[in-house]
Every structure is written in structure tokens, then in C-alpha cells.
C-alpha positions in Angstrom: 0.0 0.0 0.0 1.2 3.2 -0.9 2.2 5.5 1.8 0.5 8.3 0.7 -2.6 6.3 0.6 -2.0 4.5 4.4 -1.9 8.0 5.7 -5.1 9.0 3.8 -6.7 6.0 6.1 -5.3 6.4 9.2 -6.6 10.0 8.6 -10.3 8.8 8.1 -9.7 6.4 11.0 -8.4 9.2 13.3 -11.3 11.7 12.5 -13.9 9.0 13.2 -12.5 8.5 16.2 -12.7 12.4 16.9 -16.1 12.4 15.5 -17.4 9.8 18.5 -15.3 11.3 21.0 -16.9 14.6 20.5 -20.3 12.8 20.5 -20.0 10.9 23.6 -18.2 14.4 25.2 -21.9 16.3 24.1 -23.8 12.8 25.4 -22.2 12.7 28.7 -22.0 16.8 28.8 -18.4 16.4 29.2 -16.9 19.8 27.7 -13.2 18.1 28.0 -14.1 14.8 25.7 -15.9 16.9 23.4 -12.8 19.4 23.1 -10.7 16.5 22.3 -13.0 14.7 20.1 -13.3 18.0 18.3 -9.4 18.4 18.0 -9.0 14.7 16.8 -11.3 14.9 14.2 -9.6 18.4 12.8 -6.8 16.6 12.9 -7.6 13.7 10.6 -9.1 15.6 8.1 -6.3 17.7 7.9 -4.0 14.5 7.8 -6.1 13.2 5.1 -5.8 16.4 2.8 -2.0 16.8 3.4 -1.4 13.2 2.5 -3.9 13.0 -0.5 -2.3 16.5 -1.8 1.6 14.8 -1.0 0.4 12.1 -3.3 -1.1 14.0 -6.2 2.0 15.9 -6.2 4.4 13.0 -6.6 1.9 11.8 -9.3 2.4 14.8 -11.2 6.2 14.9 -10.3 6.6 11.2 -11.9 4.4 12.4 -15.2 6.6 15.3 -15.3 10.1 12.6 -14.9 8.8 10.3 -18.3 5.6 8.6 -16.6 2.8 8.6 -18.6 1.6 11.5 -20.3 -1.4 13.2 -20.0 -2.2 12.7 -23.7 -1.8 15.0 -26.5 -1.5 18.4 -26.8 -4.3 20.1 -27.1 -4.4 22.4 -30.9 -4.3 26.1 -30.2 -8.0 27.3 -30.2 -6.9 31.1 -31.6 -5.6 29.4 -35.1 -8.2 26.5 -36.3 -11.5 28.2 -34.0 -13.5 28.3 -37.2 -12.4 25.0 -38.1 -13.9 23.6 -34.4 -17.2 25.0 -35.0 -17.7 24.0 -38.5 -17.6 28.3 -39.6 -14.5 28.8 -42.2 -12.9 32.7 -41.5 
């Protein structure tokens, strides 16, 4: 599993975690477990953005290094735009 991808999970896990903390915390009208429930789950979902954005960035990076291409380039739109919508200039 790729690391990027672990993290991304342990993220989801971590803010579910938050998520019943802060539920039992409002249950129980426990202002401390709520607070920490609260923090957890801010904390996963920022661990899950930071490690899904670290793993877009390598993807790019290796496309970038002779992966795969993201297809053809695309025709300029200023030189053939007649052409694309059937009208001859």
C-alpha cells in the first residue's frame, strides 16, 4: 500500500474516532471529551488532505520525470477556432 494512501486511512480512522469522541463528550456533557474529540477529528481531516495533496504531487512529479503522459496536446483554439465549429474565417 502506498504510503500516501496508508496515511489518507489512518486520517479517516483518526477523524472517526474524533467524530465519537466529541459525540459521547456532548452525550455525557463532558466539555473536556468533546474538546478533544473536536481536535482529533480536525486533525484527521487535515491529515487526510495533506497526504492525499503529497500524493497528487508525486503523481504529477513522476508524469513530469517520463511517466505517462497526460495525452496530447491540445491544438491552439486562436488558429483552427473556425475550423472547431464548422464556420471557415
Amino acid at each position: 500500500m502506498l504510503n500516501s494512501t496508508k496515511q489518507e486511512l489512518e486520517g479517516k480512522l483518526r477523524e472517526t474516532k474524533g467524530s465519537a469522541k466529541q459525540e459521547l463528550g456532548e452525550a455525557t456533557n463532558d466539555p473536556q471529551l468533546e474538546s478533544e474529540g473536536r481536535t482529533e477529528k480536525v486533525a484527521g481531516i487535515v491529515q487526510k488532505k495533506v497526504r492525499g495533496a503529497a500524493g497528487m504531487r508525486r503523481s504529477i512529479f513522476k508524469r513530469s520525470r517520463g511517466g505517462p503522459s497526460l495525452g496530447p496536446a491540445r491544438p491552439s483554439t486562436v488558429s483552427n477556432r473556425g475550423e472547431r465549429f464548422g464556420a471557415k474565417l
